[in-house]
C-alpha positions in Angstrom: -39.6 16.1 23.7 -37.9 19.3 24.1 -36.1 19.5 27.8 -37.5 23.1 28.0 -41.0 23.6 30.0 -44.1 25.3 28.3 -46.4 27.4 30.1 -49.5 24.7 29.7 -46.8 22.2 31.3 -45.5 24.0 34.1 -49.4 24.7 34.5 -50.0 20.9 34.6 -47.8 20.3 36.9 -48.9 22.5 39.4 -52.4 21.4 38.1 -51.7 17.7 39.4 -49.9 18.9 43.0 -53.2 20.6 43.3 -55.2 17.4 42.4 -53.0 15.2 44.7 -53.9 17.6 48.0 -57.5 17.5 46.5 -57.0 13.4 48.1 -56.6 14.4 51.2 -60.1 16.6 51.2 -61.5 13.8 49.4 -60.8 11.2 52.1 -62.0 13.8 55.3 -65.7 13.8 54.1 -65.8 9.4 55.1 -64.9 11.5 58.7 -69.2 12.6 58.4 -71.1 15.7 59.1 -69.3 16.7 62.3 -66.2 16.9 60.6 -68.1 19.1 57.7 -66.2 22.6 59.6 -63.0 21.0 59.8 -62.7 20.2 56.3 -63.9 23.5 55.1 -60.8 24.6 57.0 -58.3 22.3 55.9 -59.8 23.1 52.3 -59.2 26.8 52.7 -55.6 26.4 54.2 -54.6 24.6 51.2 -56.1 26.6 49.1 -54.3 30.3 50.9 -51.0 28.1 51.0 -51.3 27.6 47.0 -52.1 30.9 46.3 -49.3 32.2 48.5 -47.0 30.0 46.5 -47.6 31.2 43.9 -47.3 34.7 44.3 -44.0 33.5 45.9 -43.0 31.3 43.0 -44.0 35.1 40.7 -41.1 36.8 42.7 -38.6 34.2 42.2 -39.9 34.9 38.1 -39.5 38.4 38.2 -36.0 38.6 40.3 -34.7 35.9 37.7 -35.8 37.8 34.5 -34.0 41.0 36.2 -31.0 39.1 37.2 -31.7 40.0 40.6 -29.7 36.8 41.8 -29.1 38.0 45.6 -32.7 38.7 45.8 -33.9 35.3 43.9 -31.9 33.3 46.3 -33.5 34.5 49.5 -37.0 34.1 48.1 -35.9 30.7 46.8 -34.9 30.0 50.4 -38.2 31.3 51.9 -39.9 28.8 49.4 -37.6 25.9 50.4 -39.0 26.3 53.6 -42.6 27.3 53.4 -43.6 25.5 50.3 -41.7 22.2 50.0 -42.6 19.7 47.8 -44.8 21.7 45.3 -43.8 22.4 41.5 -43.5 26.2 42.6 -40.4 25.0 44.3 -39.6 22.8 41.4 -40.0 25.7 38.6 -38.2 28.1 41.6 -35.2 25.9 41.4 -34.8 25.5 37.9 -35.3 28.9 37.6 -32.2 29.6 39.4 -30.5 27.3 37.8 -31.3 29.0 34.6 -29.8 32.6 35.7 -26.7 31.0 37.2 -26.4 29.6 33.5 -26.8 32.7 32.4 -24.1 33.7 34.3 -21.7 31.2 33.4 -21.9 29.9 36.9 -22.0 26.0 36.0 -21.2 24.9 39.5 -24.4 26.8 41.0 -26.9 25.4 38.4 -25.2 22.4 38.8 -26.7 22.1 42.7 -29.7 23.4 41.5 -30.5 20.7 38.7 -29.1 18.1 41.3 -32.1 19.0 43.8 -34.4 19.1 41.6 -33.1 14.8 40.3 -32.8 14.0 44.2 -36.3 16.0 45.6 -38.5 16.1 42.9 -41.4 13.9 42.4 -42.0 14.4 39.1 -40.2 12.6 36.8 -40.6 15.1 34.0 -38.5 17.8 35.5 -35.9 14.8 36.7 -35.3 14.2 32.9 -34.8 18.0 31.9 -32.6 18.2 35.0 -30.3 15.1 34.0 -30.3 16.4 30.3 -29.3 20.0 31.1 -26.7 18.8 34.0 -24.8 16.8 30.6 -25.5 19.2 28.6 -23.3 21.7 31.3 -20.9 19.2 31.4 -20.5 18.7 27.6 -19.5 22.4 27.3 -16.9 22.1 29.8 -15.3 19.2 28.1 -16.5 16.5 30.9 -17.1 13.9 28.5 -17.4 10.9 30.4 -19.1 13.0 33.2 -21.9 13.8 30.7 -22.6 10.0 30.0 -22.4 9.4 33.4 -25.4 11.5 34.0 -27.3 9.9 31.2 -27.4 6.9 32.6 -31.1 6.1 34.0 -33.0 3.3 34.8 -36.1 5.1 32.6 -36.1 8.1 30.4 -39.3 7.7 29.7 -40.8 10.2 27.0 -37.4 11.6 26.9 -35.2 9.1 25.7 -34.9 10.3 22.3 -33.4 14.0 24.1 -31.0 11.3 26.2 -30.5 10.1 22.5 -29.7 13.3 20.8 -27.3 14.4 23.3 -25.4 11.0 24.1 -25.3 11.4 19.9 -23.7 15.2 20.7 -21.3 14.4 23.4 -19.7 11.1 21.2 -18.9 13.6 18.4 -17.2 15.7 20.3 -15.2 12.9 21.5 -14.6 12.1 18.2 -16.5 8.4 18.6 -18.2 9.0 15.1 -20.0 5.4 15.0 -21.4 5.5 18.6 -22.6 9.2 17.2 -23.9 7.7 14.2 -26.0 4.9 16.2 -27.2 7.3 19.0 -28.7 9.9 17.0 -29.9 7.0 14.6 -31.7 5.5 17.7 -33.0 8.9 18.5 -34.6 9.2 14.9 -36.3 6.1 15.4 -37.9 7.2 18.2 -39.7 10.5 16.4 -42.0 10.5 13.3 -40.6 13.0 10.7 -41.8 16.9 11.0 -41.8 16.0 14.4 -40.3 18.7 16.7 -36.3 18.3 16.6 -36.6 15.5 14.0 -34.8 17.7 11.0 -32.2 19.1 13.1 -31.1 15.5 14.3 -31.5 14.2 11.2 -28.5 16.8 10.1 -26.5 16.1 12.7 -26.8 12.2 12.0 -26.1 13.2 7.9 -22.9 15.1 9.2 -21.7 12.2 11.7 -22.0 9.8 8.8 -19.3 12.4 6.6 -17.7 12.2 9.8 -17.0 8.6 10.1 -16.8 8.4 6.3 -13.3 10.7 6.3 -11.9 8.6 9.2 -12.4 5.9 7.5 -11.5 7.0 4.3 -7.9 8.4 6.8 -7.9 5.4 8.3 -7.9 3.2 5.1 -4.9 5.5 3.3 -2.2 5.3 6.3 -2.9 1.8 6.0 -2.1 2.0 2.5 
């Protein structure tokens, strides 16, 4: 699964915070008739705070895509406090983390993917998060950092991404074999034509030349 979000899934997500309020209305009708007016209200509350959200979460959108960053941090702020706990704030922060990755700012989206692991509820956007934190750190070098990060209890419908990338960071430490065995893993885990499944299937053919010369280096200053 790619660590990127579609449209239909960030619409999911907010799709299911919606469905999890939806409870609470659920649960006020046992209340009876007299608390009939009550509900209405409660309904229509959650409803105006949703829809204020979101037109909320449409500014953050637009002051990313414009690079506005001053401007998307104070509406990210606003939603931090006004909105807490919904996947606007979710799709808010990793928005900001995108354009301070944009910017080379790796410290920034850094914070911002860490939120979203330590306040986020759904586990989906934990994964991207973790992925795209090693993914930082395996561009600045931070090897063991990058593992570090990996390392999770679950990864769920993600695990071959934590596969591909644990196979990405061992190359670049030049640990051909435990390349060669994580991007296998992560080929096992995907049917062919599936999305990704050719381009890690290279990357495992190239680790395998890889470990083949070393050997090959190996065996001749033995010689």
């Amino acid at each position: 699964m790619d660590d990127n979000l579609t449209d239909q899934q960030q619409a999911e997500l907010i799709k299911n915070w919606l469905k999890e309020n939806s409870k609470f209305l659920i649960g006020g009708l046992v209340l009876g008739v007299s608390g009939f007016f009550g509900v209405q209200f409660f309904q229509q509350n959650k409803l105006k705070e949703a829809e204020m959200a979101s037109q909320l979460y449409s500014e953050i959108e637009f002051a990313v895509k414009q690079q506005r960053l001053s401007q998307a941090q104070s509406l990210l702020q606003k939603m931090d406090t006004d909105f807490a706990n919904t996947p606007y704030q979710d799709q808010g922060h990793l928005f900001m983390a995108k354009l301070f990755m944009d910017s080379v700012d790796y410290e920034n989206a850094i914070l911002q993917l860490e939120f979203l692991i330590e306040n986020s509820t759904e586990e989906s956007l934990q994964h991207i998060a973790r992925i795209r934190i090693a993914r930082i750190k395996l561009q600045q070098n931070l090897y063991n950092e990058a593992l570090q990060i990996l390392e999770t209890e679950s990864m769920g419908s993600f695990e071959a991404k934590y596969e591909e990338i644990k196979g990405d960071i061992f190359s670049k430490k030049g640990e051909f074999s435990e390349a060669q065995a994580a991007y296998s893993k992560a080929l096992d885990l995907l049917l062919p034509g599936e999305f990704d499944y050719e381009y890690i299937q290279m990357k495992f053919k190239d680790i395998q030349s890889e470990d083949l010369n070393e050997a090959e280096a190996s065996k001749d200053g033995n010689a």
